[in-house]
C-alpha positions as CSV (number, residue, x, y, z in Angstrom):
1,X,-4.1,-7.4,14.3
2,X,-4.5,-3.5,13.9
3,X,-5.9,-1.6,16.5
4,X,-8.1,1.3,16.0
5,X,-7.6,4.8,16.7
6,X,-9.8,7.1,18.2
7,X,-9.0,9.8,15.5
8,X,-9.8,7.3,12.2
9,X,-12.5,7.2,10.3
10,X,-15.5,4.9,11.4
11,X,-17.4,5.6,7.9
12,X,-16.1,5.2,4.0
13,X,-15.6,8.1,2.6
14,X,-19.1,9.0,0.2
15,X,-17.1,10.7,-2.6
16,X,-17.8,9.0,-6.3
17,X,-20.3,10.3,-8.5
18,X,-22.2,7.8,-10.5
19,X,-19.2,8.2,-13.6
20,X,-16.5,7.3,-11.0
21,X,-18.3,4.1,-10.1
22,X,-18.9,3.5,-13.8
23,X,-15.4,3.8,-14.7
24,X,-13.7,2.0,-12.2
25,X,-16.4,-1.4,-12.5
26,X,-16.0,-1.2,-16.0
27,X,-12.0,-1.3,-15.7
28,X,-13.2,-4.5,-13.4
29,X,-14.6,-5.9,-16.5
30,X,-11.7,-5.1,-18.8
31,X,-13.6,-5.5,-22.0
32,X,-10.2,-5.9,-23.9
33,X,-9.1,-8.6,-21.5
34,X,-12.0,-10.3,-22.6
35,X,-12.0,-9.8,-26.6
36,X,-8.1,-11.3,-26.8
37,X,-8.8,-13.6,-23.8
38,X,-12.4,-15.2,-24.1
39,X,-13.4,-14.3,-27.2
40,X,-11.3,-16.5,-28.9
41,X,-12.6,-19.4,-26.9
42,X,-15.8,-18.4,-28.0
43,X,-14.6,-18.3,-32.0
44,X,-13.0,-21.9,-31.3
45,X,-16.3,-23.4,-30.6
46,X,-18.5,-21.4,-32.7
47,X,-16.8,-20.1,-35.5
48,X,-18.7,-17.0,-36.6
49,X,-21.7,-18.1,-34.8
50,X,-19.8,-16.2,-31.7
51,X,-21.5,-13.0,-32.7
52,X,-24.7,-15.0,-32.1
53,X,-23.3,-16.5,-28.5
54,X,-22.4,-13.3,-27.7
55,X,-25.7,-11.5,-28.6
56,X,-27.6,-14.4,-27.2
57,X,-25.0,-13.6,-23.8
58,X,-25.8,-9.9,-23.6
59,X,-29.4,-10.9,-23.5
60,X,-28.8,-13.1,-20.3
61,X,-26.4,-10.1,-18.9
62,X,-29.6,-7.7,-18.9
63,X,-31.7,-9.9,-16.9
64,X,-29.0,-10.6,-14.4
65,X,-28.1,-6.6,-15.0
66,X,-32.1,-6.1,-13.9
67,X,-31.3,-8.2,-10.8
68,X,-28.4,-6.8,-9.4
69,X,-30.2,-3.5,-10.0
70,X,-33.0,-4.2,-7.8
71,X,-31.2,-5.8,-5.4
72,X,-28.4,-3.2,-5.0
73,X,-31.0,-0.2,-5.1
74,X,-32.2,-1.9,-2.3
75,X,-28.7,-2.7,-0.3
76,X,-26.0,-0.6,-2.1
77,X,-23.7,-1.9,0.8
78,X,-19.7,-2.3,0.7
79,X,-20.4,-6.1,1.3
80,X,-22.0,-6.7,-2.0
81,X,-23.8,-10.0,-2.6
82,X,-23.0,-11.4,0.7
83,X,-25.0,-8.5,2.1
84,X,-27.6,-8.9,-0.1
85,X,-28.0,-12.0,0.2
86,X,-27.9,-12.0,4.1
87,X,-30.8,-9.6,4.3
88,X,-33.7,-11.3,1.8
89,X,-32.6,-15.2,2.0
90,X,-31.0,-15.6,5.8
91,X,-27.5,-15.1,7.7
92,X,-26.2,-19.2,6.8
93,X,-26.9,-18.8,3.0
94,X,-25.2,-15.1,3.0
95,X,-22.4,-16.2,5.2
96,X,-21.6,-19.1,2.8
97,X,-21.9,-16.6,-0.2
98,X,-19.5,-14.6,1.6
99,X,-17.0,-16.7,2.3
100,X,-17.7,-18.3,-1.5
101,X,-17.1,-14.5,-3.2
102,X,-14.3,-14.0,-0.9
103,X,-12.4,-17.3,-2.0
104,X,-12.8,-16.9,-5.4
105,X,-12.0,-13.4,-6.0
106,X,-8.6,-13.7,-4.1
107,X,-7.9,-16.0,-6.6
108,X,-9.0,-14.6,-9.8
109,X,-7.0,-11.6,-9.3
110,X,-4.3,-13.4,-9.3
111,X,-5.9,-15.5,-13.0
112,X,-5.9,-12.0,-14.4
113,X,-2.6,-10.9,-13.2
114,X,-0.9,-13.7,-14.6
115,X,-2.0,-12.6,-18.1
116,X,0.2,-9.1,-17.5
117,X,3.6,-11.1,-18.1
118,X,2.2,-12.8,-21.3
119,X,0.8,-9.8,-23.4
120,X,4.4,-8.0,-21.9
121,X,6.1,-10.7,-23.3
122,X,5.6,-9.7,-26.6
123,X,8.3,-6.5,-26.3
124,X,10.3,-8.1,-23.4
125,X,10.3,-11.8,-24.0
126,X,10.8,-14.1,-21.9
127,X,9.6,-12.7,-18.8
128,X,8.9,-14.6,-16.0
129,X,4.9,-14.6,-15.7
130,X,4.8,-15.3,-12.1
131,X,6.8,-12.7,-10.8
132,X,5.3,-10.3,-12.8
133,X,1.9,-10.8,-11.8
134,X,2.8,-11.3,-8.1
135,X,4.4,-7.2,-8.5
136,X,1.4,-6.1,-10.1
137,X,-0.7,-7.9,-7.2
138,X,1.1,-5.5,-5.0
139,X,1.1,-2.1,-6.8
140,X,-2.1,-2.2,-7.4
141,X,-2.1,-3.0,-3.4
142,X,0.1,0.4,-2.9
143,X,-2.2,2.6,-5.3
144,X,-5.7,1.4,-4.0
145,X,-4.9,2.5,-0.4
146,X,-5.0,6.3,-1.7
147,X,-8.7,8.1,-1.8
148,X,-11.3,6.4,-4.0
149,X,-11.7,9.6,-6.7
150,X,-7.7,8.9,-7.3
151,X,-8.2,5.4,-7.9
152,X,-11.6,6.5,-10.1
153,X,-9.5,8.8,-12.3
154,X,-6.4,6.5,-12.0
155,X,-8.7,3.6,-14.0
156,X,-10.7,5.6,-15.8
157,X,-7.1,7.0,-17.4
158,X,-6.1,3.4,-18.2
159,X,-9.5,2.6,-19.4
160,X,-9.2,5.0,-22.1
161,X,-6.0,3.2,-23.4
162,X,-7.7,-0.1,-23.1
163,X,-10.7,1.7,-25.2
164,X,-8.0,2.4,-28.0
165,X,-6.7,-0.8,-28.2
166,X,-10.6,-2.4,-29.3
167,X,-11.0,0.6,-31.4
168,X,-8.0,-0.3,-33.5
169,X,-9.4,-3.7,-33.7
170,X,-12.7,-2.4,-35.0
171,X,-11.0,-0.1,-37.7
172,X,-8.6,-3.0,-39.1
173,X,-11.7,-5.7,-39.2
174,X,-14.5,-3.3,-40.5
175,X,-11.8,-1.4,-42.9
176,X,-10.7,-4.6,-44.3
177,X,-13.7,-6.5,-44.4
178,X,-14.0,-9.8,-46.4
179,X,-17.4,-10.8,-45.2
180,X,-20.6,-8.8,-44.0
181,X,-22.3,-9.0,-40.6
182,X,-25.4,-10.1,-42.2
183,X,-23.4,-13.4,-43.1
184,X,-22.1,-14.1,-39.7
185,X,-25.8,-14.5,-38.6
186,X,-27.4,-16.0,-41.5
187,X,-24.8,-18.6,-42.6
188,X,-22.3,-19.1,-39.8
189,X,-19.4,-21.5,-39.8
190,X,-16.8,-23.1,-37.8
191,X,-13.9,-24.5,-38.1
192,X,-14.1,-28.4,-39.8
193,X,-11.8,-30.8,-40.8
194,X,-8.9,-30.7,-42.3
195,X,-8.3,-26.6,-42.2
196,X,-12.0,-26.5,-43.7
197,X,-15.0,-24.9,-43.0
198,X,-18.4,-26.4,-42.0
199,X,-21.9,-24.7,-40.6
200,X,-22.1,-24.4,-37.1
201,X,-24.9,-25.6,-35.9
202,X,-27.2,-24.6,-32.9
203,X,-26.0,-26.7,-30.5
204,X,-22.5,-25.4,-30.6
205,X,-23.3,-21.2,-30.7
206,X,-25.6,-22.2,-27.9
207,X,-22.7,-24.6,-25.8
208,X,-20.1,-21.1,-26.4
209,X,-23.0,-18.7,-25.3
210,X,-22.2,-20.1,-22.1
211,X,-18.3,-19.1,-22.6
212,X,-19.5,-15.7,-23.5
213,X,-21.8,-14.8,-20.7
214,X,-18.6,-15.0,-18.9
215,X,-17.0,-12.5,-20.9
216,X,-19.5,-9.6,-19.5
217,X,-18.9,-10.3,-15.9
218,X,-18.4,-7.8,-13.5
219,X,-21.2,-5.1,-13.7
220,X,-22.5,-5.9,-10.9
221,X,-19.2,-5.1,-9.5
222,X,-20.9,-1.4,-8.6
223,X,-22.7,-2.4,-5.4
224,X,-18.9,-2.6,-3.6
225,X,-18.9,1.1,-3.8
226,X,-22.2,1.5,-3.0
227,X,-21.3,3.0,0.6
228,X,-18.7,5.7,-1.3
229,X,-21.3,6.4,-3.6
230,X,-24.0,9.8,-3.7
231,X,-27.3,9.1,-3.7
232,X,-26.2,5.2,-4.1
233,X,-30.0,3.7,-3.9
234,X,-30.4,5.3,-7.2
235,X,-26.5,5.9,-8.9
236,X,-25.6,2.1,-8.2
237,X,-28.3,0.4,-9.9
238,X,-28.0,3.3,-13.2
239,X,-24.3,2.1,-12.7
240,X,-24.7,-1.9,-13.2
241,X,-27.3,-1.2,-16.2
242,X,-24.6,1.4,-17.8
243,X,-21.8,-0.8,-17.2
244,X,-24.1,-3.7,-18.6
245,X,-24.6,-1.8,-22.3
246,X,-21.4,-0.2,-22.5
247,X,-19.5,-4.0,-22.0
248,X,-21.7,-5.7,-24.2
249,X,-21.2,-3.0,-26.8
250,X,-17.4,-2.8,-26.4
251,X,-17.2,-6.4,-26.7
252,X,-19.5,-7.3,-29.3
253,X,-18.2,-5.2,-31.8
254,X,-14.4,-6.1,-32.0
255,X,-15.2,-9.5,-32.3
256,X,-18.0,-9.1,-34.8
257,X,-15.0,-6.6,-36.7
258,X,-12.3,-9.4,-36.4
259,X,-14.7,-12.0,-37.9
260,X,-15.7,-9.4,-40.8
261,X,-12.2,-8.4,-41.1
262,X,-9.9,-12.2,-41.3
263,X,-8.5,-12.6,-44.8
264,X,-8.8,-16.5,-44.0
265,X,-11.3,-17.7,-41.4
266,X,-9.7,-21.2,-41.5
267,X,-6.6,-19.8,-40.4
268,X,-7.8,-17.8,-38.2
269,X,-9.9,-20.7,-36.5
270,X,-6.4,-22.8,-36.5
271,X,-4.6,-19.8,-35.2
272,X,-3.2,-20.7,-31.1
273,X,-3.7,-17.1,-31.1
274,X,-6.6,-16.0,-32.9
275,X,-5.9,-12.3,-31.8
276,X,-2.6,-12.2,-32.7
277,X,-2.9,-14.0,-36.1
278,X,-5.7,-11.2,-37.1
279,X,-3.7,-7.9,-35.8
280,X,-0.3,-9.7,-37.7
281,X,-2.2,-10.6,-41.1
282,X,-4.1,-7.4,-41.2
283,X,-2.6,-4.8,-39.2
284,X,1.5,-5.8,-38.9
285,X,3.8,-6.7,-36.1
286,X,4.0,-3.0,-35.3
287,X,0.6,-2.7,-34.1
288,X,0.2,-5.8,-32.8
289,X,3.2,-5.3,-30.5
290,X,1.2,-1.6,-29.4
291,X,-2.1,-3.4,-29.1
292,X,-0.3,-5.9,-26.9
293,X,0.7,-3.0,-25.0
294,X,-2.7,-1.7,-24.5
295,X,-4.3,-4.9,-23.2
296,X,-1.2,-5.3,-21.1
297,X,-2.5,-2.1,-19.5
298,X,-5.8,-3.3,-19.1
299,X,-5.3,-6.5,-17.1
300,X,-3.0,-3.9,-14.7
301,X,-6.4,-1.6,-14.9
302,X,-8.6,-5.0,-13.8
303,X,-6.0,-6.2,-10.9
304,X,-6.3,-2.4,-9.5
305,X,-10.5,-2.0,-9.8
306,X,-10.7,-5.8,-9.2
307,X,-8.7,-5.2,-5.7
308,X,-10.7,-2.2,-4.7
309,X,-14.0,-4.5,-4.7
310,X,-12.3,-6.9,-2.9
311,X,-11.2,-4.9,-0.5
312,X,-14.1,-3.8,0.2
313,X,-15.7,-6.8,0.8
314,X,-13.3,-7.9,3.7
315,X,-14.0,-4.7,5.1
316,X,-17.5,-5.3,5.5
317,X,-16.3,-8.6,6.7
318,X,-14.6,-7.8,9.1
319,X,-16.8,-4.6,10.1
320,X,-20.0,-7.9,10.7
321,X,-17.6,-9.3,13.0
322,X,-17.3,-12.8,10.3
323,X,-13.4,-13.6,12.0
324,X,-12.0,-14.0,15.4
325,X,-12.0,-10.4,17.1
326,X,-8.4,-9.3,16.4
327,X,-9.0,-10.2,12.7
328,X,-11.9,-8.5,12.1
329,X,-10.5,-5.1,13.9
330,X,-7.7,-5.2,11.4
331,X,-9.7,-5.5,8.1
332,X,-12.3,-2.7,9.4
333,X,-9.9,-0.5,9.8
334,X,-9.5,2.7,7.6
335,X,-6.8,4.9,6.9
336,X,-6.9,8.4,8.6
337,X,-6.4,10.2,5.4
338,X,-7.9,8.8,2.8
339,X,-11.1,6.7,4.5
340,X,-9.9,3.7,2.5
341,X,-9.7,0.1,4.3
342,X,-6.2,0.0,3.9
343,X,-5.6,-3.5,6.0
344,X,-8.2,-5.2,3.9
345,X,-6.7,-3.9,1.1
346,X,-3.1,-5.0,1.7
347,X,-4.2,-8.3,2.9
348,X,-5.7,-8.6,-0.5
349,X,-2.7,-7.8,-2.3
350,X,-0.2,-10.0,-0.6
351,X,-2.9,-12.7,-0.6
352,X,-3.3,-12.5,-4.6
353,X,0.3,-12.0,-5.0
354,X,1.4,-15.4,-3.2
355,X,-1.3,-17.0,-5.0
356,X,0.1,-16.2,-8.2
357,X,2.4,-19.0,-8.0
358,X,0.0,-21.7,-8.2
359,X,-0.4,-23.6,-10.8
360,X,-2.8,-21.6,-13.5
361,X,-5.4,-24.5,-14.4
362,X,-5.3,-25.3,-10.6
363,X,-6.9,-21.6,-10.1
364,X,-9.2,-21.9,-13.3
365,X,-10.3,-25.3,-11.4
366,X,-11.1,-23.7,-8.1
367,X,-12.9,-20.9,-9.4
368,X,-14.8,-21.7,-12.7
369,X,-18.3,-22.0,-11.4
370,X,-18.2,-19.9,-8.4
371,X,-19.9,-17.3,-10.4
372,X,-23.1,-19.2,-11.7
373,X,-23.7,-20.1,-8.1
374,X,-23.6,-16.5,-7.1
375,X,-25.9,-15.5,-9.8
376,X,-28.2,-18.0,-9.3
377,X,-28.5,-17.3,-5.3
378,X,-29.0,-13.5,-6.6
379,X,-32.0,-14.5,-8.9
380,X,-33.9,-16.6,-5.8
381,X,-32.7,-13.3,-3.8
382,X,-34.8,-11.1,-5.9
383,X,-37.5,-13.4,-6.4
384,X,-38.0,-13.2,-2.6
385,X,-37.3,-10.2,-1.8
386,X,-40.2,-9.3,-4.0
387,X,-41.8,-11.9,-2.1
388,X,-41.5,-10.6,1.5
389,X,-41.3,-6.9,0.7
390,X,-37.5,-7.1,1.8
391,X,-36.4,-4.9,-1.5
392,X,-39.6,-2.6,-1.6
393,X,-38.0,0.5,-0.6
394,X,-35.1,0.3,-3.1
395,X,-35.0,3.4,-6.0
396,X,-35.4,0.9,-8.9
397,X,-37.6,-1.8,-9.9
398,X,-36.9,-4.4,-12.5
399,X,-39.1,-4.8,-15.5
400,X,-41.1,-8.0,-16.9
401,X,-40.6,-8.7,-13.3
402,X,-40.5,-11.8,-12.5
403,X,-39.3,-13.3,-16.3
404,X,-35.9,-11.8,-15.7
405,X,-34.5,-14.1,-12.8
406,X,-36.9,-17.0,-14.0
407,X,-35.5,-16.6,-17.4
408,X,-31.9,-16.5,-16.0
409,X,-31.7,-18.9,-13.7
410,X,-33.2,-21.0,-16.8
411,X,-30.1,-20.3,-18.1
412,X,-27.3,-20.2,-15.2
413,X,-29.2,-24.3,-15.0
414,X,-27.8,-25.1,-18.6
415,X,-24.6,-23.1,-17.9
416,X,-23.6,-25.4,-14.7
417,X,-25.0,-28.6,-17.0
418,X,-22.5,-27.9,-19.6
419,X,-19.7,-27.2,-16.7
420,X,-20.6,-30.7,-15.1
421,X,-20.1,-32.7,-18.4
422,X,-16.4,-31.0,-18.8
423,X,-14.1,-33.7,-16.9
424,X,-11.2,-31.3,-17.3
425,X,-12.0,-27.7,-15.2
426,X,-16.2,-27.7,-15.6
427,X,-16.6,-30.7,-13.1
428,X,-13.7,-30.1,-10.7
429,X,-14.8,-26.8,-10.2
430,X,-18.6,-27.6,-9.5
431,X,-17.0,-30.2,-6.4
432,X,-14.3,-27.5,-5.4
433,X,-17.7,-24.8,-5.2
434,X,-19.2,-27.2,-3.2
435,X,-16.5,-27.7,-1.1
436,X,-16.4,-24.2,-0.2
437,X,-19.8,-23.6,1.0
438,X,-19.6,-27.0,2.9
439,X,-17.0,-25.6,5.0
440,X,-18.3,-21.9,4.7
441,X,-21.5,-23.6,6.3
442,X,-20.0,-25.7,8.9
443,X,-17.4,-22.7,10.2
444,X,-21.2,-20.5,10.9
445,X,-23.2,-23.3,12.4
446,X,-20.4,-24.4,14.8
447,X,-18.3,-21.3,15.7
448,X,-19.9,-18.1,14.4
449,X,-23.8,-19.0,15.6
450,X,-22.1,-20.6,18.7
451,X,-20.2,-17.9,19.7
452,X,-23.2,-15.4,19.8
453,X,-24.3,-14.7,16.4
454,X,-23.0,-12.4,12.6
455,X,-23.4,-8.7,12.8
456,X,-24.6,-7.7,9.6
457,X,-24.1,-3.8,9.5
458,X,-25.1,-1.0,7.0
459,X,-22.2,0.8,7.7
460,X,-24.6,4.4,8.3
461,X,-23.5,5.5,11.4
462,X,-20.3,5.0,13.6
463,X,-20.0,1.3,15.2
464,X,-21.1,1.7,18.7
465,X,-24.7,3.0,17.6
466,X,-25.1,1.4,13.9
467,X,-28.0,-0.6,13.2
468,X,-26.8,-3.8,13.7
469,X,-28.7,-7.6,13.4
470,X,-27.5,-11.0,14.7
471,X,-28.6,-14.6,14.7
């Protein structure tokens, strides 16, 4: 595919300080993506009992915060979960993770590009949505092949705009408040018939807690950079539990302020745009077109950090050898200049950006439960790596050790029950998942085993002398 030259790089390029890997996995997050995007399927079935979903949410993010932690202090490696969960569970189970993680995030970036045409639409209507996310696909492609401290400050710029946007929430719904916070927890309500209002009860905050744990995804995100990264054993895992606080805070607020804040919770609950009804009743169409703007910027912020982790990941791919040879030269190569895996990185972007023609709820469909398998896999990964001493020499240690993967995997269980009883996208997705690691699992056990084993590398030294294991 590519060939290698003698003169390029054999190593990433070990130049982010803990803050540049913080910025560019929150931008992964995109906390304003998920407050006008999530969020207001989280209102829809809760009513103000979403501040309790998502409270009850940031308390499952922690423990899987703790986890990925552990686990990444222990392998901060370019490869991420697959890597991880290669070295404490076995090569089959992190080969089918990998091909899993690889699958699905090709595809989501092109879920989150496709929202760049809709919030644009509000200033230049009728744009094609499309074509505009297949574009951004491909910038983001052209800017994440320049050095990883650009791309760092690059996001961390358009994360500051994506920053104003939720503070403009907070300051219309806490300035204009109908309603205290005490209320929202004590005496919360949902939307009942007729344009009315009824209690929400338990079973419904507890059914959108499941919505909302979604919402904070991507903190783990860190470990991708873990090879780029000083003193990474320790800087990763500080990064996943930073990234962790700062999403949940950045998220819970504006929706707490937009439930304080809505003249009519009714209407707001009836709303097809719950965010848009709240900036145009309280703020005007002037800031709501600006706002747009701003979370406009952020899903192009996500695409671009979103990329660079992928990237990444078929880097480390291709650097274990996972693809015939000629594949796997091109997406371990890295550019002369700027130590960035610039094949794996354009093969992202031109995958994502043909993918953005498929239908939407096709893509929600083939890569809704992807992530509860993950995180499950990466609980029973640090349960035994505890148990065989595999993760001992990592920086950090979880604590209440082992409650926090017990206690969510408890929960990731009721997450995929509520995803099997949804006939629409919940179900599908569960058989499309699957699917995936079927064929994941047969491609290993009858080509990659046959064919003389995985090299799983750690990326420490040149090639031709790294550490290397096989099957």
């Amino acid at each position: 595919m590519v060939a290698e030259e003698s003169g390029s790089p054999r190593r990433l390029h070990r130049g982010l300080l803990v803050l540049g890997t913080l910025l560019i996995t929150l931008s992964a997050i995109t906390p304003a993506s998920s407050v006008f995007i999530i969020a207001p399927g989280v209102m829809a079935t809760a009513g103000t009992g979403a501040v309790a979903s998502f409270l009850a949410a940031g308390v499952v993010g922690i423990f899987m915060a703790f986890v990925y932690a552990e686990l990444s202090s222990a392998f901060p490696l370019t490869g991420g979960e697959y890597a991880i969960v290669g070295r404490t569970l076995g090569r089959l189970p992190g080969f089918m993770i990998m091909i899993l993680i690889g699958f699905t995030n090709l595809l989501i970036l092109a879920v989150i590009a496709l929202g760049v045409g809709i919030y644009l639409g509000v200033v230049f209507p009728g744009l094609p949505a499309a074509p505009v996310a297949a574009v951004t696909c491909l910038l983001a492609a052209a800017f994440a092949v320049l050095d990883i401290k650009f791309n760092a400050v690059l996001t961390g710029i358009f994360l500051a705009i994506e920053m104003l946007a939720l503070a403009a929430v907070c300051v219309l719904g806490f300035g204009n408040a109908h309603r205290s916070v005490g209320e929202l927890l004590t005496a919360p309500v949902v939307a009942g018939t007729g344009g009315g209002l009824s209690p929400a009860s338990l079973g419904v905050i507890v059914t959108a807690t499941a919505v909302a744990i979604f919402a904070y995804n991507g903190y783990g995100g860190a470990v991708y950079f873990g090879e780029e990264t000083e003193n990474a054993s320790r800087n990763i895992a500080r990064a996943i539990l930073w990234a962790l606080g700062i999403t949940v805070a950045v998220e819970l607020i504006p929706v707490t302020a937009v439930l304080v804040g809505a003249p009519d919770l009714g209407e707001l609950f009836g709303a097809p745009n719950m965010m848009a009804h709240f900036l145009d009743s309280v703020g005007g169409p002037t800031l709501s077109t600006l706002v747009s703007l701003g979370i406009a910027v952020a899903i192009v912020n996500a695409v671009l950090a979103i990329l660079l982790m992928v990237a990444r990941m078929l880097f480390s791919s291709g650097r274990d050898q996972a693809w015939p040879a000629p594949m796997s030269a091109g997406l371990r190569a890295l550019h002369p200049r700027f130590g960035t895996p610039w094949v794996a990185t354009l093969v992202a972007g031109a995958i994502a950006a043909a993918v953005c023609f498929l239908d939407e709820k096709l893509l929600l469909v083939l890569t809704g439960t992807a992530l509860v398998v993950v995180y499950f896999v990466l609980c029973v990964a640090a349960l035994n790596g505890r148990r065989t001493g595999s993760t001992a020499h990592g920086s950090y240690r979880m604590p209440l050790f082992p409650l926090p993967p017990l206690l969510a995997m408890a929960a990731l269980a009721y997450v995929g029950y509520v995803s099997a009883t949804d006939p629409e996208i919940g179900r599908p997705s569960l058989i499309v998942t699957a699917v995936v690691l079927v064929v994941a699992a047969a491609y290993y056990l009858l080509w990659v085993r046959r064919r003389g084993g995985w090299v799983m590398r750690d990326g420490s030294s040149d090639e031709s002398t790294s550490r290397a294991t096989t099957t």
